[in-house]
N, C-alpha and C positions, 0 to 999 in steps of 0.2 A: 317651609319644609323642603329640606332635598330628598331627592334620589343619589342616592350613594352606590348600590349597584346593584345589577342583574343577573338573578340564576333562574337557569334553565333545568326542567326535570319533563322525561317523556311519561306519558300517562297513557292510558288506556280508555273511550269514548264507553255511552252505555249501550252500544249497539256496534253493528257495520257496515263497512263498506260493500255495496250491492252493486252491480254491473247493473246498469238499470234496462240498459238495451239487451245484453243478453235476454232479461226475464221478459220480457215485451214479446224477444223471439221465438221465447215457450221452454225453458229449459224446465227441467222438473226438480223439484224439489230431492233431496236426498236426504232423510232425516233433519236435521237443521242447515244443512250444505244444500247444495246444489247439483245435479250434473248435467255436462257442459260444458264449453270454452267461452270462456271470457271474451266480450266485442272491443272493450272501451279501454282503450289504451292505459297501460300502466299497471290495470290490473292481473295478477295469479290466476286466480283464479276469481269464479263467478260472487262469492260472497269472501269478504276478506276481515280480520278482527280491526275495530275502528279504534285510531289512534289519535293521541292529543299530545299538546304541550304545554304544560304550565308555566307559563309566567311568572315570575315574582321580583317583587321589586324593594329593594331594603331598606327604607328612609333610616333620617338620619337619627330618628329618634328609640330607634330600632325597632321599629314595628314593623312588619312586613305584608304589604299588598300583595294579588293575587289574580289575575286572569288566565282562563283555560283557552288554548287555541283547540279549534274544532273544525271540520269543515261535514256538510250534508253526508249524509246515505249514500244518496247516489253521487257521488261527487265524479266528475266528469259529463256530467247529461245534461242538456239543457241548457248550453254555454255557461253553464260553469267553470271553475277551475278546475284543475284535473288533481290524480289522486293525491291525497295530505299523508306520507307518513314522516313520523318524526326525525325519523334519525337523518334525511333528508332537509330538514328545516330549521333544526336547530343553530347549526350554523351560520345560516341567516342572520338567525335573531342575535346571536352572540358577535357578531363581527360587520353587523350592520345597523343595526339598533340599537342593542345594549351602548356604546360607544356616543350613541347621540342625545340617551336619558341618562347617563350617569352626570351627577352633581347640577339637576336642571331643578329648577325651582315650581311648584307645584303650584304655582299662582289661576290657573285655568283649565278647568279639565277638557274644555270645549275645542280649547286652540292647543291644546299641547294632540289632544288626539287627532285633530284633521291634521296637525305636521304627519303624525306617522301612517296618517290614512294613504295620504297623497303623495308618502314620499317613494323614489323609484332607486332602485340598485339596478347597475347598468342599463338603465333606458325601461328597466321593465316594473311596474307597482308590483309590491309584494303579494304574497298568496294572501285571497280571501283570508283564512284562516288564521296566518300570522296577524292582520290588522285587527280580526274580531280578537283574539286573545292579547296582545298588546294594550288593545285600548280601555279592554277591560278592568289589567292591570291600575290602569293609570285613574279611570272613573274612582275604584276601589281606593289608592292613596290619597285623594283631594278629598274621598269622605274621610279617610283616617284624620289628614291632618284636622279638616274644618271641623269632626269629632261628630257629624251627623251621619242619617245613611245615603246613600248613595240614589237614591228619589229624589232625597231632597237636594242634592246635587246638580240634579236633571232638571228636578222642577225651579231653580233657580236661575241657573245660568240658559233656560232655553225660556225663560219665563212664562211657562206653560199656563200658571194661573187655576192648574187643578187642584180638587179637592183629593186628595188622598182618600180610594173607598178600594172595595175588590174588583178584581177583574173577571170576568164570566172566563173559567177555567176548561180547554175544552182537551179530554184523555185521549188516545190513540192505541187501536189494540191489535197493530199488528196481525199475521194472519190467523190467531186464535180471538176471530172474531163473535163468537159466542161468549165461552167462557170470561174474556176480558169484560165482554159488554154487562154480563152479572156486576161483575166487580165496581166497574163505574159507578154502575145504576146504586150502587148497596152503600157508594160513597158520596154518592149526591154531584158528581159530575156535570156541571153547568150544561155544556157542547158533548156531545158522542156519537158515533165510536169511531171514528174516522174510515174505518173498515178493511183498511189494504187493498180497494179492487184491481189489481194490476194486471189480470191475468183474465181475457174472453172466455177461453175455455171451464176454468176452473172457478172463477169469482164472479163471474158478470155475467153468462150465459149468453149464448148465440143469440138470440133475441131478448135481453137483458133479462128472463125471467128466472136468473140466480137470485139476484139483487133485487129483483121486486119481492122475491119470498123474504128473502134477509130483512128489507123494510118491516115486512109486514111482521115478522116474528120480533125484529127489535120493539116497536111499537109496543104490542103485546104486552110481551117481556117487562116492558117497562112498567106500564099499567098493572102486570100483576104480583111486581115484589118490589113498586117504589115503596118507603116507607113515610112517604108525607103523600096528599093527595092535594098539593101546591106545587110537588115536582113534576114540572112538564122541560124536560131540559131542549135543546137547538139538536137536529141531528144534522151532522156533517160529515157528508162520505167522500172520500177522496177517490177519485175513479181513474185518473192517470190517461187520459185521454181512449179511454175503450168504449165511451160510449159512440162519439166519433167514429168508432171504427166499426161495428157494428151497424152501423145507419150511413156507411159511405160518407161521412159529412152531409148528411142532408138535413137540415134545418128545423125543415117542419116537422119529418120525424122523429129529429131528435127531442124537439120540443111539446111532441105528443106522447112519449115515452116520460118524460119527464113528467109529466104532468099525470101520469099513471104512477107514479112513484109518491109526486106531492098527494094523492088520494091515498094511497097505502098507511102515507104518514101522519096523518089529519088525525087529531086536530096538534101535533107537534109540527115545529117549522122545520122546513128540509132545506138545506146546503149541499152544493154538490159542487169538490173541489175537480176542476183540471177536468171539463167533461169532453173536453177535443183539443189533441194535442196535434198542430201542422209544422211541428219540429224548425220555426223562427220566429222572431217579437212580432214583425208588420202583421206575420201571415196571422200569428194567432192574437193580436186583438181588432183584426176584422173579423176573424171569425168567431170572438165570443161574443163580438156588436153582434153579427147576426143573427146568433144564437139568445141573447136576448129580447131583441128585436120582434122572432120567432116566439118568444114565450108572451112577451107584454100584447101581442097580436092574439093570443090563445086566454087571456088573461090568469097566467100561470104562475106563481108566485115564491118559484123557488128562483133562489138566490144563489148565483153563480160566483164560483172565489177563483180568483186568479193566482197560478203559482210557477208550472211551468214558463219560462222565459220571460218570469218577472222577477228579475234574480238581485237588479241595483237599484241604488236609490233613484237613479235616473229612467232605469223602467217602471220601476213604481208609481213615478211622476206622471209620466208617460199613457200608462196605463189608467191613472187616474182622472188625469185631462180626458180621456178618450170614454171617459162612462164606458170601461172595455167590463165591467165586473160589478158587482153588489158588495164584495168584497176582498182586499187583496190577502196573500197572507204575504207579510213581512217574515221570507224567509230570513232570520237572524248570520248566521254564518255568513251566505251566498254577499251579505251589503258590505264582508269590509268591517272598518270602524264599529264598534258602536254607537256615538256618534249619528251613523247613518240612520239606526234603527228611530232614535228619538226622533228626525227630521222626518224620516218617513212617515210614522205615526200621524207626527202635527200635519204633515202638510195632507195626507187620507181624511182626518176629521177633519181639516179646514172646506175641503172639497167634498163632503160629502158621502163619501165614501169608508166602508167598514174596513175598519183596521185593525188585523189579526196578526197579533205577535207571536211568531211560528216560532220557525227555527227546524230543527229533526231529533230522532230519536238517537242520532250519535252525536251526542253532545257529551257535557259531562254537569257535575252536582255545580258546579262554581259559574258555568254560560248560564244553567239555568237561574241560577239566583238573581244575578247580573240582571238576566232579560227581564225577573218580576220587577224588580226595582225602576227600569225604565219604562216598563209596559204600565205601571200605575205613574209612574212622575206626568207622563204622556197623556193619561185617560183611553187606552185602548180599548178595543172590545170585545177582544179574546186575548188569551194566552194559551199556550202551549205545556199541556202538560210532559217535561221533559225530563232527565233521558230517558231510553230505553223501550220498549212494547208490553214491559209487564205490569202496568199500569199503578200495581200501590206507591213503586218508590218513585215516578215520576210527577203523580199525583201530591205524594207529600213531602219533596221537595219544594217544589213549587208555590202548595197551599198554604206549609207553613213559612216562608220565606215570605209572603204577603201579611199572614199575619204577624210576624214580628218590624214587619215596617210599618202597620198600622199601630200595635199597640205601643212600639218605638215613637213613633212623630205624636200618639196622641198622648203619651207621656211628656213630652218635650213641650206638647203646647199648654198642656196643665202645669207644667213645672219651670215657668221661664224664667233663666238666670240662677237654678236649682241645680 
């Protein structure tokens, strides 16, 4: 099967772009806006509407593949790429890409995506963004042609040897961190609520006792309108490096704070993503060694996820040699290729290490599909419920996109040659 040709159409992500430093500096809210000036190059203003680009790719048979380019939330923070909008990019892809998949033969999804991962226009690799939405594209036409899904794709050519089952699903509820967290709990949300702590003053509290109330009431909460009493789901709070900031980086207290937080949440297990951020890769996986280090010294058994400045496949690697985390999250955009995200996966479970298929809430319906399909070829151990922060349509995006690859491959294997 070929590729015969390439059209480009701009889209709209399920979220936006945030100046991420701005909001660290304290800028206040303004109804959904913000006010403020913008720190981070490129951006208007402090929150911007998130933009995509869809991919498509036209085989010869006339079917048509599909991948969204997207890039993070915060895109510029973190050594990340800097901002993704479309009508800047397109470009790109039509007169430096398109030109190198038109009339190419769909014999490997493996090798045809690391050409476009790895390839440079003028000396320079292309944006995150364009490689995640490209290669998507192309995952998507090698299931069309091969006529299976796109799992089984993954699970083939990377020979992963998994069993097809679900992946612990974990929701994100933006700063409407009550009302969201109902919604989860009412949906049986595996992992929650991710929390949004981004902000000392307003989210965390000067001596973290925002977010110890927040524990104790999610806890609660959960205990008093689950509707099975087998659901004890994972709580994961993302804190953007405030706890850090609060406790000067000091270790022991950060890991005796912490340890007041795993009591709060008992008997659920507590995650606590990005809990010190020292704005570079060396500086910040010495400082989560020592931050756990600190906790296994306390016998504290929360589980620290690596996110900040673990952005490539190669800091991911990195990261994971270095026992820096309990677990990472594969943020999906930030690696590039898709491609990346499968390797990344295999090589976190090969080492030991919890492999969380992230990504962000400015994504769109077609990454997130994409990432279930690889996130189970893989045997992950979270995924990301994606786009957006209002939790139903990222939730059932997601949920049902798992189960029509399960009920899909368990069809297929009941009905061989059928």
């Amino acid at each position: 099967m070929k590729i015969i040709d390439v059209i480009c159409s701009e889209g709209k992500t399920g979220f936006y772009f945030d100046d991420q430093r701005a909001i660290k500096k304290g800028v206040e809210h303004d109804g959904f806006s913000y006010i403020g000036d913008p720190i981070t190059e490129g951006f208007k203003a402090v929150r911007l509407a998130g933009e995509s680009i869809s991919v498509m790719l036209v085989l010869e048979d006339g079917q048509v593949a599909y991948g969204d380019c997207a890039a993070v939330q915060y895109s510029g923070a973190g050594g990340r790429d800097p901002l993704f909008l479309s009508k800047d990019f397109i470009p790109v892809i039509e007169n430096n890409i398109a030109p190198r998949l038109k009339n190419r033969e769909l014999s490997s999804f493996r090798e045809l995506a690391e050409e476009i991962d790895t390839m440079k226009v003028n000396g320079k690799r292309l944006h995150t963004a364009i490689r995640y939405g490209v290669t998507q594209a192309i995952l998507d036409a090698v299931a069309k042609d091969k006529k299976v899904t796109m799992a089984e794709v993954i699970r083939d050519e990377y020979n992963t040897g998994v069993e097809f089952k679900r992946v612990p699903i974990f929701s994100q509820s933006g700063d409407d961190r009550y009302l969201n967290a109902d919604k989860m709990i009412i949906k049986g949300a595996d992992v929650l609520p991710h929390g949004l702590i981004n902000n000392v003053k307003l989210t965390l509290g000067e001596n973290g006792e925002i977010l110890k109330d927040y524990v104790k009431w999610l806890k609660d909460r959960i205990f008093s309108i689950r509707q099975s009493k087998d659901y004890l789901p994972v709580l994961h709070i993302d804190v953007y490096g405030t706890i850090g900031n609060i406790f000067g980086d000091d270790y022991d207290k950060m890991a005796g704070y912490l340890g007041e937080l795993e009591r709060e949440a008992s008997p659920l297990k507590l995650r606590i993503e990005g809990p010190i951020d020292v704005e570079e890769r060396e500086g910040q996986i010495k400082a989560f060694k020592e931050l756990r280090k600190a906790l296994n010294k306390k016998n504290i058994n929360v589980e620290i996820v690596a996110d900040e400045w673990c952005n490539t496949l190669e800091d991911i690697k990195l990261f994971t040699d270095e026992k820096a985390a309990d677990m990472i999250q594969i943020k999906t955009p930030d690696l590039g290729g898709v491609n990346n995200i499968a390797e990344a996966i295999l090589y976190c479970k090969k080492n030991g290490v919890g492999a969380y298929c992230g990504g962000t809430c400015n994504e769109t319906d077609r990454s997130s599909q994409i990432c279930v399909n690889i996130a189970m070829a893989c045997g992950a151990d979270q995924c990301l419920a994606k786009p957006g922060m209002g939790v139903d349509e990222g939730y059932m995006i997601v949920n049902n996109e798992m189960n029509r690859v399960l009920a899909l491959t368990n069809w297929r294997a009941n009905n061989t040659g059928k």
